[in-house]
Structure formats: structure tokens, C-alpha cells
mmCIF entry with sequence, helices, sheets and N, C-alpha, C, O atoms, coordinates in Angstrom:
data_MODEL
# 
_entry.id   MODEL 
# 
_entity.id                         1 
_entity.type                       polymer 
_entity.pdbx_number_of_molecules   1 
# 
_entity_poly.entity_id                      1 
_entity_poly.type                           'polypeptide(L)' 
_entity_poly.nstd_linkage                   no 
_entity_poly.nstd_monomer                   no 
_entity_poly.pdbx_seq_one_letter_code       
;(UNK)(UNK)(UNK)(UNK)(UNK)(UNK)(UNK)(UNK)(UNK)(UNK)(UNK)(UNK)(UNK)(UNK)(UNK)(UNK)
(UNK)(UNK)(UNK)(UNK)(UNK)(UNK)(UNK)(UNK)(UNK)(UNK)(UNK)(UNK)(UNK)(UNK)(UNK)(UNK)
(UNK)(UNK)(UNK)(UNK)(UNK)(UNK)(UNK)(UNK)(UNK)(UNK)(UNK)(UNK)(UNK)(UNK)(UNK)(UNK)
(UNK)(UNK)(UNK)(UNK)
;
_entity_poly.pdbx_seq_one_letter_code_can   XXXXXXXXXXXXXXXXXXXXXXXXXXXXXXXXXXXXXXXXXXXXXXXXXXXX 
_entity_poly.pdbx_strand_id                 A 
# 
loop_
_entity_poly_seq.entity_id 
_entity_poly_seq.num 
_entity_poly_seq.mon_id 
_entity_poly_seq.hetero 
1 1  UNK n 
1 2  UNK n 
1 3  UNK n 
1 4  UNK n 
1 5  UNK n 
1 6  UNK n 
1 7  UNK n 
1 8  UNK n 
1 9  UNK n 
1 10 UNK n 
1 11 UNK n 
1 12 UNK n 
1 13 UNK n 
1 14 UNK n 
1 15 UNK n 
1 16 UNK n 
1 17 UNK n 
1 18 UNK n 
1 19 UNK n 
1 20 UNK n 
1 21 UNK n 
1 22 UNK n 
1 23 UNK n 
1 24 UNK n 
1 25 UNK n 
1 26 UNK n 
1 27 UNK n 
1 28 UNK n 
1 29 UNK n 
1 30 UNK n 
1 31 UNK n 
1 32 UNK n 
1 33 UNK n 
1 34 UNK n 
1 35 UNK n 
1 36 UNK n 
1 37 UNK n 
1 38 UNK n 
1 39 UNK n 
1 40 UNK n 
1 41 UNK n 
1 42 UNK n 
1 43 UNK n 
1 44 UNK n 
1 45 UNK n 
1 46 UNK n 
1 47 UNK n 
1 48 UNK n 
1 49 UNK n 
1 50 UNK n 
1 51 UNK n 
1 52 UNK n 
# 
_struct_asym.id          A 
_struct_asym.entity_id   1 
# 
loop_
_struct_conf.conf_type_id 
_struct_conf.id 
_struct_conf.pdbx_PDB_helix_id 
_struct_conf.beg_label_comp_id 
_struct_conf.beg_label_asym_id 
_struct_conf.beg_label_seq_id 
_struct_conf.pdbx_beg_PDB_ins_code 
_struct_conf.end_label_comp_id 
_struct_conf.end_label_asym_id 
_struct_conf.end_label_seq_id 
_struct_conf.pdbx_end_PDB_ins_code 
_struct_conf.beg_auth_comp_id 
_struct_conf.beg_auth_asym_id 
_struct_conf.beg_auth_seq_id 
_struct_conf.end_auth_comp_id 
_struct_conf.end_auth_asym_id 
_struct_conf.end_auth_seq_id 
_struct_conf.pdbx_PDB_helix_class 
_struct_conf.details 
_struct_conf.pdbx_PDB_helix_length 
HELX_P HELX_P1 AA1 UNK A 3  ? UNK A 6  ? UNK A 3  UNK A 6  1 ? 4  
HELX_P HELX_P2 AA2 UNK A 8  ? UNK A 26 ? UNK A 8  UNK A 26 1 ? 19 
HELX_P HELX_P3 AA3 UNK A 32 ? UNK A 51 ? UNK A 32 UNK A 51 1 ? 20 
# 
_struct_conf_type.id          HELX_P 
_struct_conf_type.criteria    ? 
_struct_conf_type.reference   ? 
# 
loop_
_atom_site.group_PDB 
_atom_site.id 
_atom_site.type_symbol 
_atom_site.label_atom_id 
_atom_site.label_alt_id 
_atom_site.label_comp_id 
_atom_site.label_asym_id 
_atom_site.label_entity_id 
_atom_site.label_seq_id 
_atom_site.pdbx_PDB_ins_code 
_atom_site.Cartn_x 
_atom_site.Cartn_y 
_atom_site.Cartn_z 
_atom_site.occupancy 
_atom_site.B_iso_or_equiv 
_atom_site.pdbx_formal_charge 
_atom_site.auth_seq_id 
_atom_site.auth_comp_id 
_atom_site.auth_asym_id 
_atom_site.auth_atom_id 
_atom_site.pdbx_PDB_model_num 
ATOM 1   N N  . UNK A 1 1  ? 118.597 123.725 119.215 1.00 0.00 ? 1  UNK A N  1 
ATOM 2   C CA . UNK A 1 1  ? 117.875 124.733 118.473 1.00 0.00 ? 1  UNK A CA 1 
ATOM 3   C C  . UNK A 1 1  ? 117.343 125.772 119.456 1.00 0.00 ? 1  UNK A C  1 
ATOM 4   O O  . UNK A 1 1  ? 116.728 125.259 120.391 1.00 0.00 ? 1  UNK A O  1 
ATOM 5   N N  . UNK A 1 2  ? 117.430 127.205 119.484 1.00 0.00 ? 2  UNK A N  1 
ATOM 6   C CA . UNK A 1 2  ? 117.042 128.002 119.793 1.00 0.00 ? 2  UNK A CA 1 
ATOM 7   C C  . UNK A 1 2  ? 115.404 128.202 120.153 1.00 0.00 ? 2  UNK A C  1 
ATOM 8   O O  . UNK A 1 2  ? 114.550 128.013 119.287 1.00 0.00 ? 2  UNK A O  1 
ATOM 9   N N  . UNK A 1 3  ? 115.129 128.528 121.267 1.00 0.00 ? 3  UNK A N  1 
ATOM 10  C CA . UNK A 1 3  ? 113.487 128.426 121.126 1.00 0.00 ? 3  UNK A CA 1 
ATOM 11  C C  . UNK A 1 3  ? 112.562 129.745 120.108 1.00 0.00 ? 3  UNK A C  1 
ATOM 12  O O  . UNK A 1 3  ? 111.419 129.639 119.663 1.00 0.00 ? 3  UNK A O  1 
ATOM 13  N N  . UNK A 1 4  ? 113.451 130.850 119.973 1.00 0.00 ? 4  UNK A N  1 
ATOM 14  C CA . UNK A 1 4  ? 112.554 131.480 119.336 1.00 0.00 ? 4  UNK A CA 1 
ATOM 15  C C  . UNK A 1 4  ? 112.832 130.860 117.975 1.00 0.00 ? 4  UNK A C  1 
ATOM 16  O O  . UNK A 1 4  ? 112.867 131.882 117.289 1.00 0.00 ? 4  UNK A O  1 
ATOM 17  N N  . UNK A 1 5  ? 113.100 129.630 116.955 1.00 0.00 ? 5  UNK A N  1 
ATOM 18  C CA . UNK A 1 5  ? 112.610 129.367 115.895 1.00 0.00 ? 5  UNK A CA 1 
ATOM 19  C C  . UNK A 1 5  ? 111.502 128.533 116.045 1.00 0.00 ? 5  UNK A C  1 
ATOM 20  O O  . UNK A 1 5  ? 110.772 128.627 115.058 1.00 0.00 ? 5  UNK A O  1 
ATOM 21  N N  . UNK A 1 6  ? 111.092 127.767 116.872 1.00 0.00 ? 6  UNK A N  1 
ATOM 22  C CA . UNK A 1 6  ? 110.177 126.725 116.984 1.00 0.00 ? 6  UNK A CA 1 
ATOM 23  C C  . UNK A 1 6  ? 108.827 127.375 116.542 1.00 0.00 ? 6  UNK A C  1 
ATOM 24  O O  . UNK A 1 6  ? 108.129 126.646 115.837 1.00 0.00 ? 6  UNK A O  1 
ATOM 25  N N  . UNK A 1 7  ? 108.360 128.546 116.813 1.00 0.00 ? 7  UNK A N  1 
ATOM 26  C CA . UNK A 1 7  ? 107.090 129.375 116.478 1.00 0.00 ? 7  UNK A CA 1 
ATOM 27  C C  . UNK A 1 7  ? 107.298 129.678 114.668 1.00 0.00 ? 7  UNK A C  1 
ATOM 28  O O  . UNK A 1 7  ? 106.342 129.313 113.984 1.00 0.00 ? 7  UNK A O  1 
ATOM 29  N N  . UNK A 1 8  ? 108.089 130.101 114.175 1.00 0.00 ? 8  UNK A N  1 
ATOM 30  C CA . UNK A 1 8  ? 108.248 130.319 113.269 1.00 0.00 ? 8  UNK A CA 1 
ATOM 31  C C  . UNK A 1 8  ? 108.512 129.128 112.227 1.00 0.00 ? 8  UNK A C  1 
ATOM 32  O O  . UNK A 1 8  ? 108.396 129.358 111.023 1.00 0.00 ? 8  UNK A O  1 
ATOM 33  N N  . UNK A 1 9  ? 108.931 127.629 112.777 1.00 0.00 ? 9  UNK A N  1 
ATOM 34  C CA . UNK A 1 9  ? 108.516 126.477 111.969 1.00 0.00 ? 9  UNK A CA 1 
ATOM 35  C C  . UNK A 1 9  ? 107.646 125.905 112.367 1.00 0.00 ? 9  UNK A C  1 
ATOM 36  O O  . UNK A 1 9  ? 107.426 124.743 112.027 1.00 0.00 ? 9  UNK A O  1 
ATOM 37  N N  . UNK A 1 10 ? 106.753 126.708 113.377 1.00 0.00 ? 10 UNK A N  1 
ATOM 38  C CA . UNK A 1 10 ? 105.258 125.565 113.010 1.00 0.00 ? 10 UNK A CA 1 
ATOM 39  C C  . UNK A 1 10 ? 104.589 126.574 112.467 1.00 0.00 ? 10 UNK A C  1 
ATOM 40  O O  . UNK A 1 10 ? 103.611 125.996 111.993 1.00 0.00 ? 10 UNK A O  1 
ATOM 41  N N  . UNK A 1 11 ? 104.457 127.832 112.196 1.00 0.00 ? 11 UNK A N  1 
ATOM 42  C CA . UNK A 1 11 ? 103.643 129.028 111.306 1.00 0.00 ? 11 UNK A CA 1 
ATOM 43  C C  . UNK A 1 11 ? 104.449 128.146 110.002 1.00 0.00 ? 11 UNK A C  1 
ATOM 44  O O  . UNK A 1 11 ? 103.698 127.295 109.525 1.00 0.00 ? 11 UNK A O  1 
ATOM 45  N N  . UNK A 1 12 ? 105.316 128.178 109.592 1.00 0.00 ? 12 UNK A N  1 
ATOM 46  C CA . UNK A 1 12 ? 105.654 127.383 108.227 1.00 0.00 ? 12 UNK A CA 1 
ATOM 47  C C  . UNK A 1 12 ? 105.246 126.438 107.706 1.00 0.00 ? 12 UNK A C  1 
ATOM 48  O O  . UNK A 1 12 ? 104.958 126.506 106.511 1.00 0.00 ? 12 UNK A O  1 
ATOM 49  N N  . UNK A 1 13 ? 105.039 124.918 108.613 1.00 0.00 ? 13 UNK A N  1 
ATOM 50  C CA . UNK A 1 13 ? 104.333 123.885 108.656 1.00 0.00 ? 13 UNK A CA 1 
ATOM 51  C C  . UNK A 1 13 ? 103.084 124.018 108.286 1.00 0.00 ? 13 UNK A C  1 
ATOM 52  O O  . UNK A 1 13 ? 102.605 123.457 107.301 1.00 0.00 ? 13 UNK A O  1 
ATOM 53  N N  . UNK A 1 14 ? 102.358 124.910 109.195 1.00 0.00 ? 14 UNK A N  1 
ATOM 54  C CA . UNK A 1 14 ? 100.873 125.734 108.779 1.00 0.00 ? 14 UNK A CA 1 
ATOM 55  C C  . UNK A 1 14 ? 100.485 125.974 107.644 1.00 0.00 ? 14 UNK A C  1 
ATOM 56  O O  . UNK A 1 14 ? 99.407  125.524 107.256 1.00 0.00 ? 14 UNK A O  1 
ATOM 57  N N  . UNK A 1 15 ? 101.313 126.776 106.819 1.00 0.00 ? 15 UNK A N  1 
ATOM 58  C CA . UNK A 1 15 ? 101.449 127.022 105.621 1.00 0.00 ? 15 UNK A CA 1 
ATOM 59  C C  . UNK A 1 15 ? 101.917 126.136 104.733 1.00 0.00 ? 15 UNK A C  1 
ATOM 60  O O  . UNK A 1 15 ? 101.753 126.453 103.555 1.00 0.00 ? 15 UNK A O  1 
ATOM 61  N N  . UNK A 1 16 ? 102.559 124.913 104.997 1.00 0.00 ? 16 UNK A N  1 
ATOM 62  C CA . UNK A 1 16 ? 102.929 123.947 104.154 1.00 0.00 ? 16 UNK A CA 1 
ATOM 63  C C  . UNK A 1 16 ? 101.523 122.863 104.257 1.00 0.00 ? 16 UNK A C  1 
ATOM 64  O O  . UNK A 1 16 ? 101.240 122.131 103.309 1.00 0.00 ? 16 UNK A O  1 
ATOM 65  N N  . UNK A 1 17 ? 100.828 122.881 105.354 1.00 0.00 ? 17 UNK A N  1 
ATOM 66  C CA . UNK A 1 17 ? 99.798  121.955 104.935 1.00 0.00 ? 17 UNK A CA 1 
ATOM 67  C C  . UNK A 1 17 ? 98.618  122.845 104.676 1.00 0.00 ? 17 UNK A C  1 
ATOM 68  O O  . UNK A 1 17 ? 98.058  122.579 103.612 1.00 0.00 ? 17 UNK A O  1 
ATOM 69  N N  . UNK A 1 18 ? 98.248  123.536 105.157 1.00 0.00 ? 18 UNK A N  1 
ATOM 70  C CA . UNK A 1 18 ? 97.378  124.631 104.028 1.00 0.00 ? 18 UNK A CA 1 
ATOM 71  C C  . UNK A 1 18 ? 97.158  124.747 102.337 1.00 0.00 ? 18 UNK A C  1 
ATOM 72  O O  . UNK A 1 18 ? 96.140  124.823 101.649 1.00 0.00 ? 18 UNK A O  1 
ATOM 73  N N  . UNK A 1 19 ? 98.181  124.730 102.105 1.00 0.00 ? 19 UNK A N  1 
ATOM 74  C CA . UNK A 1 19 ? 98.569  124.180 100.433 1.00 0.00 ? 19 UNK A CA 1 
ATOM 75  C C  . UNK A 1 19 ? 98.098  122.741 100.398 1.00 0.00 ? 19 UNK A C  1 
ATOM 76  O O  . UNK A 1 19 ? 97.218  122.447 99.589  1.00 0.00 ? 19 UNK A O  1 
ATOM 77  N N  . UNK A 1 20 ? 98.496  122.011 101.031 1.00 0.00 ? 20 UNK A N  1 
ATOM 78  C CA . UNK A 1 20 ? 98.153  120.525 101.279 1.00 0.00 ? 20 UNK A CA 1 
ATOM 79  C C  . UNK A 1 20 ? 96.922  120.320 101.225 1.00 0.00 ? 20 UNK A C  1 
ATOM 80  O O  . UNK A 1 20 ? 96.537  119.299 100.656 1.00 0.00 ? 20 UNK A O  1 
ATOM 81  N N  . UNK A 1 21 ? 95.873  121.327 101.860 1.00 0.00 ? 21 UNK A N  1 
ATOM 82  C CA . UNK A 1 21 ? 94.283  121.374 102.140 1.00 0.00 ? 21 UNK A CA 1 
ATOM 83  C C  . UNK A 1 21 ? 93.681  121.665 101.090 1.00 0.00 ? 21 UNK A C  1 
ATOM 84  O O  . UNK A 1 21 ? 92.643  121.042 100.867 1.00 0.00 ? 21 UNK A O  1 
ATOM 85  N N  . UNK A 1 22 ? 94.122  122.675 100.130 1.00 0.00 ? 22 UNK A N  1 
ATOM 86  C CA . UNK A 1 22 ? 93.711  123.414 98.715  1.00 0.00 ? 22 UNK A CA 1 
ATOM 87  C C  . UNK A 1 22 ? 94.084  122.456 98.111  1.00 0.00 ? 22 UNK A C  1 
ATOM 88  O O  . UNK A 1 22 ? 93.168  122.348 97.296  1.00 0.00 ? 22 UNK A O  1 
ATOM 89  N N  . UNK A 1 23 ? 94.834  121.581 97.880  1.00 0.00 ? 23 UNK A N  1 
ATOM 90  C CA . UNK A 1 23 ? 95.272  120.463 96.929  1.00 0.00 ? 23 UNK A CA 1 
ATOM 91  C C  . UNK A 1 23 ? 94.173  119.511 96.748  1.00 0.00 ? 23 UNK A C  1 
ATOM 92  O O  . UNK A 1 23 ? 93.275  119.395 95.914  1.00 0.00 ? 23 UNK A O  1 
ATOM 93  N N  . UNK A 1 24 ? 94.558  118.821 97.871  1.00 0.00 ? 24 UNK A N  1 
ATOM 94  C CA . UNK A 1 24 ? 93.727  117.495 97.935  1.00 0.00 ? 24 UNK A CA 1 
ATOM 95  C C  . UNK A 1 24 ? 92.556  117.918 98.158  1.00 0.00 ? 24 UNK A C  1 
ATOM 96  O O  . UNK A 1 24 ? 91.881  116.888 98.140  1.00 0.00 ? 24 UNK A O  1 
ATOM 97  N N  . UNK A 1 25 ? 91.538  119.203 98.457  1.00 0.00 ? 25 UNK A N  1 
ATOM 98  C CA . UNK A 1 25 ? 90.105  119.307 98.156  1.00 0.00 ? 25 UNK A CA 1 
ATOM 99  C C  . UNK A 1 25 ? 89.466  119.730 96.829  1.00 0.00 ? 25 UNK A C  1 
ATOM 100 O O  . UNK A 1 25 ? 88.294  119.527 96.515  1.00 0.00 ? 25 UNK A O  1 
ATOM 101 N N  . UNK A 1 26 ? 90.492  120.405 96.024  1.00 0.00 ? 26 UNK A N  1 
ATOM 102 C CA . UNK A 1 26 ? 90.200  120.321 94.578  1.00 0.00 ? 26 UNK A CA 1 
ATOM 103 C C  . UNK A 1 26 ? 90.301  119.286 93.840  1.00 0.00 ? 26 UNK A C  1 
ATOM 104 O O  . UNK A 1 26 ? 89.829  119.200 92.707  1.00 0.00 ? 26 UNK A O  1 
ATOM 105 N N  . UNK A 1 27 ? 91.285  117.917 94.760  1.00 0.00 ? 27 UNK A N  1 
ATOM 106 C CA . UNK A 1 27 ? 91.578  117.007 93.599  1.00 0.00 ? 27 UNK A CA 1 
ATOM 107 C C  . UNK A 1 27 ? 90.392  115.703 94.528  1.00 0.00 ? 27 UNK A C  1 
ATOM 108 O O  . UNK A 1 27 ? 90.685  114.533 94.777  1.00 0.00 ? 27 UNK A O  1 
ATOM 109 N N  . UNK A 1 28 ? 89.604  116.130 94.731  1.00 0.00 ? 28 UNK A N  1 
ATOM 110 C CA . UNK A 1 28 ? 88.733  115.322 95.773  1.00 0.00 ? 28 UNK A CA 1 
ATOM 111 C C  . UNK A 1 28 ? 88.380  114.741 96.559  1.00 0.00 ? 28 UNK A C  1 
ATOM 112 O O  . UNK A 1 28 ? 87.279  114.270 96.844  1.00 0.00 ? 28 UNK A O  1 
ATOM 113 N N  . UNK A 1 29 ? 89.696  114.719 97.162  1.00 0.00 ? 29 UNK A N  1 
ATOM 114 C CA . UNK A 1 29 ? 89.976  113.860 98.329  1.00 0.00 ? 29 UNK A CA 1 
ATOM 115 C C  . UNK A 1 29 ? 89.583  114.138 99.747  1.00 0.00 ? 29 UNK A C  1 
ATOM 116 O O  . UNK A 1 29 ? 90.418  113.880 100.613 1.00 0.00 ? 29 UNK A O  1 
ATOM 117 N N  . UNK A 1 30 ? 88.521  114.589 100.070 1.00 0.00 ? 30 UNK A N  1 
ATOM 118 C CA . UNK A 1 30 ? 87.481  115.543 101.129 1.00 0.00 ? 30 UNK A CA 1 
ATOM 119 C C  . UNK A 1 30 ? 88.257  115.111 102.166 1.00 0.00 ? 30 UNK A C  1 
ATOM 120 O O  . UNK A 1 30 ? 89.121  115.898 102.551 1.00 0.00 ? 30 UNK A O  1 
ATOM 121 N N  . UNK A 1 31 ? 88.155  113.977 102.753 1.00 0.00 ? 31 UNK A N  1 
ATOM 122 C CA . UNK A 1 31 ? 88.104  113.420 103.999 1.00 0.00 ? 31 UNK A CA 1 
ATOM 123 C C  . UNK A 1 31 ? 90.075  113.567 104.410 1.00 0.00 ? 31 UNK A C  1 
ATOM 124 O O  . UNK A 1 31 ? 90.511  113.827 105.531 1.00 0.00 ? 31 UNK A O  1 
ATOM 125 N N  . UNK A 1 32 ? 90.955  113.310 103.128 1.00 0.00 ? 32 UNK A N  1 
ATOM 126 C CA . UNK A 1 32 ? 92.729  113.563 103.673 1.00 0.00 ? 32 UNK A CA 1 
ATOM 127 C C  . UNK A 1 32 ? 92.747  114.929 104.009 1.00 0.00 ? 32 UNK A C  1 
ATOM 128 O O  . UNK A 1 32 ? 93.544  115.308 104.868 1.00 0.00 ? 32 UNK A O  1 
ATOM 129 N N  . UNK A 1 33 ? 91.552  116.181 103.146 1.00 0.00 ? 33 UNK A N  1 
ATOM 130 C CA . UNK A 1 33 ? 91.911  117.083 103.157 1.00 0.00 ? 33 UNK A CA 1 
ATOM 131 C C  . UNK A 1 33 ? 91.397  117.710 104.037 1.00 0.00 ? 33 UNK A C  1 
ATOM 132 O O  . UNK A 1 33 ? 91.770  118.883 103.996 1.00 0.00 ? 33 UNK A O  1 
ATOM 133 N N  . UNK A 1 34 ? 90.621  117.476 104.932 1.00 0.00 ? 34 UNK A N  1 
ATOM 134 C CA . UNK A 1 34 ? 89.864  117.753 106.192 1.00 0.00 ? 34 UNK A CA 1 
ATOM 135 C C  . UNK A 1 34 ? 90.983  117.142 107.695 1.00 0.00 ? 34 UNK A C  1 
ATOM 136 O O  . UNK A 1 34 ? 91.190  117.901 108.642 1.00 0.00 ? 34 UNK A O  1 
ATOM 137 N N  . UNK A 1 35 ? 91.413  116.110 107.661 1.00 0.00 ? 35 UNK A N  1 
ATOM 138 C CA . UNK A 1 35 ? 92.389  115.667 108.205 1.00 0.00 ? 35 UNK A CA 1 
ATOM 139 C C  . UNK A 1 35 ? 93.710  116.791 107.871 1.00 0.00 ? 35 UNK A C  1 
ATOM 140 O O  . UNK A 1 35 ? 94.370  117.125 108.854 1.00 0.00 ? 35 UNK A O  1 
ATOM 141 N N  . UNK A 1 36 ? 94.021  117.252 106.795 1.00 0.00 ? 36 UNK A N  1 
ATOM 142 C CA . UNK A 1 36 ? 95.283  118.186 107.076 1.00 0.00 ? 36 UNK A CA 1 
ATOM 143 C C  . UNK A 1 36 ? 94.339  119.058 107.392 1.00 0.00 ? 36 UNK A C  1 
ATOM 144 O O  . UNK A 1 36 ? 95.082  119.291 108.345 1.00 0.00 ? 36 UNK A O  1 
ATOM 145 N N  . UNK A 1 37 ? 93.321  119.867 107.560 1.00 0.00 ? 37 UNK A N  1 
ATOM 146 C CA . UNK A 1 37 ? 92.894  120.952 107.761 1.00 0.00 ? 37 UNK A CA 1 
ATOM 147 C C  . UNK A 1 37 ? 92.809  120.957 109.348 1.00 0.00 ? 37 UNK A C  1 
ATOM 148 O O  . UNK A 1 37 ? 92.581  122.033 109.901 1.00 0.00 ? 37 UNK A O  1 
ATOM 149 N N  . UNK A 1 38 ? 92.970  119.889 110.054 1.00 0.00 ? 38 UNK A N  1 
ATOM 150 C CA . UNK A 1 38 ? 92.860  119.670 111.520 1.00 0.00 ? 38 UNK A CA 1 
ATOM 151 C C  . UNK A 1 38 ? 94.370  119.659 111.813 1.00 0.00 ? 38 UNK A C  1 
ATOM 152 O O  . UNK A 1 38 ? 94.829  120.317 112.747 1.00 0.00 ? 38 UNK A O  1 
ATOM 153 N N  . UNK A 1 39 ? 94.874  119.165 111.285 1.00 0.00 ? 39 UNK A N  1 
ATOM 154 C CA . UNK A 1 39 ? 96.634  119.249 111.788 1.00 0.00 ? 39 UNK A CA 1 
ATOM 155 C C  . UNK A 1 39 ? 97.106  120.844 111.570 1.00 0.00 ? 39 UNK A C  1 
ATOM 156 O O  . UNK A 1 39 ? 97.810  121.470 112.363 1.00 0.00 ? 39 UNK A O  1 
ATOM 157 N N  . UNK A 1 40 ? 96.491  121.416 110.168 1.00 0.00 ? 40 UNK A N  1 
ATOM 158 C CA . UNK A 1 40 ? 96.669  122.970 110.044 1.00 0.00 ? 40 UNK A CA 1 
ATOM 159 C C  . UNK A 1 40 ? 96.910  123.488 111.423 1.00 0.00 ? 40 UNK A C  1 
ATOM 160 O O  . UNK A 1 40 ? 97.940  123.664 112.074 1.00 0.00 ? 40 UNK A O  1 
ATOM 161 N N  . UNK A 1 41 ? 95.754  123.659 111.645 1.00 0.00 ? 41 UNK A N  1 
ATOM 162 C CA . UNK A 1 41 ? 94.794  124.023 112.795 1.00 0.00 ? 41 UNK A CA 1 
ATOM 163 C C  . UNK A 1 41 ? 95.452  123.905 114.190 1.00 0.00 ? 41 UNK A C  1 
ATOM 164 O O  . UNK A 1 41 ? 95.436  124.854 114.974 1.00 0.00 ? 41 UNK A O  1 
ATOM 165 N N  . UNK A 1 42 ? 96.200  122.375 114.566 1.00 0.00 ? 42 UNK A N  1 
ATOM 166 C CA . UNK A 1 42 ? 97.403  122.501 115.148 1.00 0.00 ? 42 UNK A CA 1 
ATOM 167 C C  . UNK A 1 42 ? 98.477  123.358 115.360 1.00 0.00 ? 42 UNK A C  1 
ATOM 168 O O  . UNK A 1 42 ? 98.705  124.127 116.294 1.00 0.00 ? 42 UNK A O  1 
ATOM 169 N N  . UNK A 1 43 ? 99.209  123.062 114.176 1.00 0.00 ? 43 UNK A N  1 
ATOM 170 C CA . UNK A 1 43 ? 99.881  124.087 113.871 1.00 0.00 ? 43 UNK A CA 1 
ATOM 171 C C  . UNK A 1 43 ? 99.941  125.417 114.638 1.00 0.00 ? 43 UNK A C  1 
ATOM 172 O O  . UNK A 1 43 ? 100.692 125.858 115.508 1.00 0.00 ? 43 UNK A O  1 
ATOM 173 N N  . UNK A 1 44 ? 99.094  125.788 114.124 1.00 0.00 ? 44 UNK A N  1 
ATOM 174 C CA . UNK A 1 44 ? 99.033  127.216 113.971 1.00 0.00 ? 44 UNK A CA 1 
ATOM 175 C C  . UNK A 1 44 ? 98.658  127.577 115.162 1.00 0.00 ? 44 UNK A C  1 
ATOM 176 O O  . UNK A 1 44 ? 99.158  128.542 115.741 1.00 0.00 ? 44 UNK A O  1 
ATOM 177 N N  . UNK A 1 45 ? 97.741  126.842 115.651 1.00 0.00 ? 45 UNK A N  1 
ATOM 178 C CA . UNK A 1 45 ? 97.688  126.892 117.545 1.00 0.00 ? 45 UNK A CA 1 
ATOM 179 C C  . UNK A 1 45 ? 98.727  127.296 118.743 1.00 0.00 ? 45 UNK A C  1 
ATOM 180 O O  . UNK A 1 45 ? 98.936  128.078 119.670 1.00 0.00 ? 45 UNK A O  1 
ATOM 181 N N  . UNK A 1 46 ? 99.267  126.051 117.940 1.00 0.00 ? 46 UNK A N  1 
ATOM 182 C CA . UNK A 1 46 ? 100.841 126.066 118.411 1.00 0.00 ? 46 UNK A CA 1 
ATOM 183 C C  . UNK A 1 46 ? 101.482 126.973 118.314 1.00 0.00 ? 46 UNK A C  1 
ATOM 184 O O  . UNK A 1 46 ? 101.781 127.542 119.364 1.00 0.00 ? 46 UNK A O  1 
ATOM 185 N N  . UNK A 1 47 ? 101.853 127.381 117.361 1.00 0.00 ? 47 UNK A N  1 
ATOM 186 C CA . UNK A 1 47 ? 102.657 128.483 117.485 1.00 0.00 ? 47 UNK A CA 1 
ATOM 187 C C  . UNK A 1 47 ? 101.925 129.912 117.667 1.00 0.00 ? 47 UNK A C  1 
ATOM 188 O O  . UNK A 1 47 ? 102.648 130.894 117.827 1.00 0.00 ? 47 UNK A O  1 
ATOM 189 N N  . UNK A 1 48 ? 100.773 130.042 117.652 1.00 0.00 ? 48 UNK A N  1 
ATOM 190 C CA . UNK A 1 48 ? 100.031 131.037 118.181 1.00 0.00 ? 48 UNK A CA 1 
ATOM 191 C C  . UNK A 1 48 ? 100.374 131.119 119.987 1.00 0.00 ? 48 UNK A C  1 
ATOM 192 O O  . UNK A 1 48 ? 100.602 132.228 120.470 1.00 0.00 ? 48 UNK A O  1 
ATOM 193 N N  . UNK A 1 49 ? 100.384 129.915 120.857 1.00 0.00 ? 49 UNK A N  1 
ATOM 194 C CA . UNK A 1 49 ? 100.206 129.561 121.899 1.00 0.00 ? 49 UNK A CA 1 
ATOM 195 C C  . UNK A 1 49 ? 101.870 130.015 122.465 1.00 0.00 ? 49 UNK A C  1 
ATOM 196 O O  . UNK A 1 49 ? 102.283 130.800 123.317 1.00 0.00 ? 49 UNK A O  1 
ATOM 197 N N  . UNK A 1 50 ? 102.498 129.102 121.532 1.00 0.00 ? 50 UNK A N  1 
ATOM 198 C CA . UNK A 1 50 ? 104.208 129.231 121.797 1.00 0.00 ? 50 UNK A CA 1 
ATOM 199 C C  . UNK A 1 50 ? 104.287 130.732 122.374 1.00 0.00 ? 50 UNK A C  1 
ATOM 200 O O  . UNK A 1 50 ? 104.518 131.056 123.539 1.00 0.00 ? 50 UNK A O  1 
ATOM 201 N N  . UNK A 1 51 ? 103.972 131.782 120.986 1.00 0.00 ? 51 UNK A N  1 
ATOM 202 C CA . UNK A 1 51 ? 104.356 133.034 121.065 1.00 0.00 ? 51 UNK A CA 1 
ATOM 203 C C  . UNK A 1 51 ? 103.342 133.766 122.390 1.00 0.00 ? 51 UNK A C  1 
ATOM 204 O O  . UNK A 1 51 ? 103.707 134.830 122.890 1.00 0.00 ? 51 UNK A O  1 
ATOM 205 N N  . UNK A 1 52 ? 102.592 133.355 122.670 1.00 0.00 ? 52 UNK A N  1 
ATOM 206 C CA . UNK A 1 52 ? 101.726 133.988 124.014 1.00 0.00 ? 52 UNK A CA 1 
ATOM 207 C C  . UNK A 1 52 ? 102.427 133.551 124.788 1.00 0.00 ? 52 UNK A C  1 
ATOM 208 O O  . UNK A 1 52 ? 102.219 133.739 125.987 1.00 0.00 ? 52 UNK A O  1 
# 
């Protein structure tokens, strides 16, 4: 795999557990949805970091 996709599937990932975070904190599940909100957070690091 090419390295310039790797930034662009963890910005995706980001966005796939983001949805994940809005889910499970409306459906009450605080503590799974605080846990994806830290992997988010990963994410998005990551590929913030990648692209620097």
C-alpha cells in the first residue's frame, strides 16, 4: 500500500468511530463511548502527525 493512503484511512477511521461516539452516548453507554472517543482521538492524531 502506498504511504500517502495511510493518512487518509485513519481521517476515515476517525470518522467511523466518531459516529460510534454519538451512538453509544445517546444510547447510554458513557463509559464504551468515552473509550471510542479516546481511540477517535488517536486516530486523528495520527494522521494529523502522518501528514506533518
Amino acid at each position: 500500500m502506498s504511504q500517502q493512503w495511510v493518512p487518509l484511512l485513519l481521517l476515515g477511521l476517525a470518522g467511523f468511530l466518531a459516529g460510534g461516539v454519538y451512538s453509544t452516548w445517546r444510547n447510554g453507554s458513557r463509559g464504551l463511548a468515552v473509550a471510542l472517543g479516546v481511540a477517535t482521538a488517536l486516530a486523528l492524531g495520527g494522521a494529523v502527525a502522518w501528514l506533518v
